[in-house]
N, C-alpha and C positions, 0 to 999 in steps of 0.2 A: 374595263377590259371586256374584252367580245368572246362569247364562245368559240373555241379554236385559236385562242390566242395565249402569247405567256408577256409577262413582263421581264424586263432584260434589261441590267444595271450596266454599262460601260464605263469605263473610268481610262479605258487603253487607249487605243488605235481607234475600235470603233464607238467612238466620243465621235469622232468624223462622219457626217452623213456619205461620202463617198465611198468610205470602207466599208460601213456595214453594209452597205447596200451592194455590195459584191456579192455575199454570199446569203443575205436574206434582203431579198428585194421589196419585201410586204412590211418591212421596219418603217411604223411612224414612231418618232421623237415627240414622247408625250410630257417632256419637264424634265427637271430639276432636281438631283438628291444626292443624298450622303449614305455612307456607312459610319455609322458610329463606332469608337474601338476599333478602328481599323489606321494602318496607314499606307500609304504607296510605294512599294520597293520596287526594286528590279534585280533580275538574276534568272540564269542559265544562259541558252545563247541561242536566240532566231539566226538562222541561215538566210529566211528570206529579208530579215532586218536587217543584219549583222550585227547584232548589238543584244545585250539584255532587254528581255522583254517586260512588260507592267505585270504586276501580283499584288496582290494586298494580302497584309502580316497584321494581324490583331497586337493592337496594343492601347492602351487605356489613352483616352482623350487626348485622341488623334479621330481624325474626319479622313474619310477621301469623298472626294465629292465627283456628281458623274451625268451623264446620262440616263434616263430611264426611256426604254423603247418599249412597244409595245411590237410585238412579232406574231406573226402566223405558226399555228403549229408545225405546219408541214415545212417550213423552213429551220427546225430547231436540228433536225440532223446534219443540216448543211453548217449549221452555228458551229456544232460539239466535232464538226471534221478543220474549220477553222483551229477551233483551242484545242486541236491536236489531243483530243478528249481519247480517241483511239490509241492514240501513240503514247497515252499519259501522261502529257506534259501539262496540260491543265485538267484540273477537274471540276466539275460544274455543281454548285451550291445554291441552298436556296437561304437566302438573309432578307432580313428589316432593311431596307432605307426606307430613310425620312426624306421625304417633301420638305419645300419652300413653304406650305402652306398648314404643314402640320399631318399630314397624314402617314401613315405609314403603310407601304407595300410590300410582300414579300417579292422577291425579282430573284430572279437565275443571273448568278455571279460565278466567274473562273478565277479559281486560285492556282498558283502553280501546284504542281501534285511535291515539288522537292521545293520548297520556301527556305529564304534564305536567313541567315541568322541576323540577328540584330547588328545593324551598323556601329562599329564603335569609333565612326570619327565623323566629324561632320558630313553634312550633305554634302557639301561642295570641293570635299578630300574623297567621294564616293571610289574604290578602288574600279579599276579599269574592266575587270571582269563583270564587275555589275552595273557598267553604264551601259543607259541604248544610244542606240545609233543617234545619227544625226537627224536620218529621217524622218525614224519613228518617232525622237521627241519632237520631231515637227508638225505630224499629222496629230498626234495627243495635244500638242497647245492650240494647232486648228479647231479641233473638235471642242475644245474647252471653250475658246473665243464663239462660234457658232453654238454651242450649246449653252451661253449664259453664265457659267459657269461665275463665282465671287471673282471681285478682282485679286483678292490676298491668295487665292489659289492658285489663280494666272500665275502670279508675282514669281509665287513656291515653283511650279513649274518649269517656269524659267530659269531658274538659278539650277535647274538638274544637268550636271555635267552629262555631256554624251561623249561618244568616243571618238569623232572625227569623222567617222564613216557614213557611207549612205549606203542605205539600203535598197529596199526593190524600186531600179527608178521611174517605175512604173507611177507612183506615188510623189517623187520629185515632180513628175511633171503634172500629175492631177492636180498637187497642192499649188503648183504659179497660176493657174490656169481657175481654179475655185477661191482659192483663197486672197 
């Protein structure tokens, strides 16, 4: 990491190089990692997605695995108005992932600031208020696919029910057109 820079765990939306690069354009994609004890929920409700958005919920051996960027500082206010850090809806943390290769970095992660309670029925019975859009889990399996991400992750992603709807189709059309 370069002086003026932070590390930045994605596991959402911007898993996709065309997302983050919206709102921080100095995002290089430096690899590969997990959160340990953690897993991937969704819950509250994006307007611009229409759907539940990504959060991760600590729970014992579960993984979510993600992106790791490295970012400019002068772009981190532009991140924290993204995750609606102002409005409270995420709040920005700093956690251990692990590397592909063994190392561990501390990186700036968002959790939703109101996390949702643990699922009591399968993934795939996920209740409608905490599916995301169709969109969004499209740009999150793009990003997964472009970031390397395991295949058994891919797989898990895939099976996450969304709700039918799309989102900002601003995004519809990045993903035909990138992806």
């Amino acid at each position: 990491m370069t002086a003026g820079s932070f590390n930045y765990f994605a596991f959402g939306s911007n898993l996709w190089s065309g997302r983050i690069r919206m709102e921080s354009p100095s995002a290089i994609r430096k690899g590969v990692g997990y959160l340990e004890n953690y897993r991937l929920d969704f819950f509250h409700y994006a307007a611009r997605w229409k759907g539940a958005p990504a959060t991760i919920v600590e729970a014992q051996g579960h993984r979510v695995w993600g992106a790791i960027w490295e970012i400019n500082s002068t772009n981190l206010p532009d991140l924290d108005r993204q995750e609606g850090v102002h409005n409270q809806v995420y709040k920005p943390l700093t956690l251990p992932v692990h590397t592909k290769n063994g190392e561990t970095l501390q990186c700036r992660v968002y959790q939703l600031v109101k996390n949702p309670p643990n699922l009591e029925c399968e993934e795939v019975d996920r209740p409608f208020e905490r599916q995301p859009s169709r969109t969004y889990i499209n740009v999150i399996i793009a990003g997964a696919k472009e970031t390397g991400l395991p295949d058994y992750y891919l797989k898990f992603l895939s099976t996450i029910k969304h709700n039918g709807h799309s989102g900002d189709p601003k995004y519809e059309l990045d993903l035909t057109v990138n992806v």
